[in-house]
N, C-alpha and C positions, 0 to 999 in steps of 0.2 A: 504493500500500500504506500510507504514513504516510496517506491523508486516511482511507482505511478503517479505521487503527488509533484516530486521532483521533474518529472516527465513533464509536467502539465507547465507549472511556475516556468519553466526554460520556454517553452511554445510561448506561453504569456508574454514575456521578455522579449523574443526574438521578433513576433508579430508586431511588439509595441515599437522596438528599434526600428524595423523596416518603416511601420508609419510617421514614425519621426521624422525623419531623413525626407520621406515624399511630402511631408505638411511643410518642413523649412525651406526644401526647395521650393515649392511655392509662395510659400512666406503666408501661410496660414495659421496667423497668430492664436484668432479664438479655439484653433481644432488644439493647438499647443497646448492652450493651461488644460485643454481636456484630457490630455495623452498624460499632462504630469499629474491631475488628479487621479485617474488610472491607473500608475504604475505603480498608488501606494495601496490597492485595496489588497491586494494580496496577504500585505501584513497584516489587516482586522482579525483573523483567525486569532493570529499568535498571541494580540495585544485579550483579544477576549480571554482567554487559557489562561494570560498570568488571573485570572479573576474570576472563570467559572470551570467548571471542567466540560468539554468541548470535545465529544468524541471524532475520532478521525475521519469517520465516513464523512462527517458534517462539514470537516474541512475540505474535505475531495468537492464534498455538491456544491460547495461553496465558490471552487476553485472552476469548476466547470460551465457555472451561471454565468458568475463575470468573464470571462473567456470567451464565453460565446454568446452575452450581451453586451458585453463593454466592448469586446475586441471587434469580433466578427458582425455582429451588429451597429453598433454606432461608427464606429472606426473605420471599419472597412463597407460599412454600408450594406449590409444585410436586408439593412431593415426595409429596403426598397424594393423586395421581392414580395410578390404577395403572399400574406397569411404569415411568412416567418414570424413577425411580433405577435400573433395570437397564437401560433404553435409553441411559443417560444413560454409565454406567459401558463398557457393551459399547463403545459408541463413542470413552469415551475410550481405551478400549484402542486402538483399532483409531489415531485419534489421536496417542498420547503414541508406539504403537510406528512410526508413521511419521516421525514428529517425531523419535526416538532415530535413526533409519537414517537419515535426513537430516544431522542433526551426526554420526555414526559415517562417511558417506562425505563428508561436508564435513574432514572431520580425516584421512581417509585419501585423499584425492583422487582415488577412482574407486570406479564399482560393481562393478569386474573380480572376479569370485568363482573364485581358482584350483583350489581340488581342495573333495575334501570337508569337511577340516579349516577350511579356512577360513570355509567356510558354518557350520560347525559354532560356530565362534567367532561370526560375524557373528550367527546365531540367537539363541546363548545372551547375549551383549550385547545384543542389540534387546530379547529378553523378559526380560531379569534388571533392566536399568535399568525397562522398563515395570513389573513388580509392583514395584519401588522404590517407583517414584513413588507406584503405588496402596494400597503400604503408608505411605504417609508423609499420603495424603487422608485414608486412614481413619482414622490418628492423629490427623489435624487434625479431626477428628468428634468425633473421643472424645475430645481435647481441650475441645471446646465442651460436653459434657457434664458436664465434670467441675470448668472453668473456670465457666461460665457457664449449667450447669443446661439447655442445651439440646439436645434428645435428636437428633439430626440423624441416627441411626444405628439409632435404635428399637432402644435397648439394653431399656430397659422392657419393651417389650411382644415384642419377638423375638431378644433378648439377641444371640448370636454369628450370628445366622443369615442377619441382614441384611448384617454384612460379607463372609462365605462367599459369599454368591452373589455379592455387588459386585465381589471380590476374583474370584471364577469368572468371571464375563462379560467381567470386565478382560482377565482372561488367555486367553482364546478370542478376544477381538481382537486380542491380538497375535501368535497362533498364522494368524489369516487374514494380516498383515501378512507374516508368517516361510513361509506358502505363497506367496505372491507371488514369494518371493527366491528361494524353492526353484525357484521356477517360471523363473526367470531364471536361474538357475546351470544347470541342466538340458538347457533347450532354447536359452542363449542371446538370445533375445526379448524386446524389451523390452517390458513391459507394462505398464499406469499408474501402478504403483506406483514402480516404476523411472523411469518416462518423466519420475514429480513429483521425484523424488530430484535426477537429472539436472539439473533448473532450478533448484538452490542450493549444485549442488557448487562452483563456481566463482565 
């Protein structure tokens, strides 16, 4: 897992270097503060860890998001393919809410789902920190808009409407994530989503 994370931080680097070089050649100053904003997210893992404990898968999905929203999307311009920002997003949903039930049953040390209430709890935890998270990306968009002049959110041309659906597909991933649990409180079974949880509780 560290040579795969390794693996990934070097792509990160290398991709960000090559877009350096093409924004200063053309003396694309706004794309600049964005590329230095970007070459420090990598660190957030490490600086969270000194203060929470931060299982490694979380660092991998962490390391693969920005990669291939930061990089491959804004940077390189992804984003102008159609549907990539709403595959991009459905998935991270589906993602960050596995990633939340992961540290939610690594903190509580079992997937044991007692009665209703406690599903009820465990749901609303897994999708309340998920739209968090997805309200704090889309902040970091509209940030770079209003920092840095660059529209990442197609505030311009589709004002609120591009966050709406980003923010919807978000949360329909994590509604697939919260059937899965339901599906495990229910019948008992463990099923993949479970069966992934399981390999970090401990």
């Amino acid at each position: 897992m560290k040579t795969f994370k390794t693996l990934l931080l070097v792509l990160f680097y290398i991709l960000l270097a090559i877009a350096f070089f093409i924004f200063e050649m053309y003396n694309d100053i706004s794309r600049l503060g964005y590329l230095l904003l970007a070459s420090v997210t990598p660190i957030i893992p490490s600086i969270l860890k000194r203060f929470f404990i931060v299982p490694d898968v979380a660092t991998i999905i962490y390391d693969i998001f920005v990669l291939v929203a930061m990089i491959l999307g804004n940077i390189y311009g992804f984003y102008r393919y159609t549907y990539f920002d709403t595959c991009l997003h459905f998935t991270s949903g589906i993602l960050i809410a596995t990633l939340v039930y992961i540290i939610y049953v690594y903190l509580k040390g079992s997937t044991e789902i007692k009665d209703t209430n406690a599903f009820i709890e465990t749901g609303l935890f897994v999708q309340g920190v998920n739209m968090l998270v997805a309200y704090m990306w889309e902040l970091f968009e509209f940030s770079l808009l209003v920092f840095f002049d660059n529209d990442a959110i197609n505030h311009y041309t589709e004002g609120v409407y591009d966050t709406m659906i980003d923010m919807s597909v978000c949360f329909i991933g994590g509604l697939i994530i919260i059937a899965f649990i339901y599906h495990f409180y229910k019948t008992k079974k463990k099923n993949i989503v479970i069966k992934t949880v399981e390999l970090f509780k401990s």
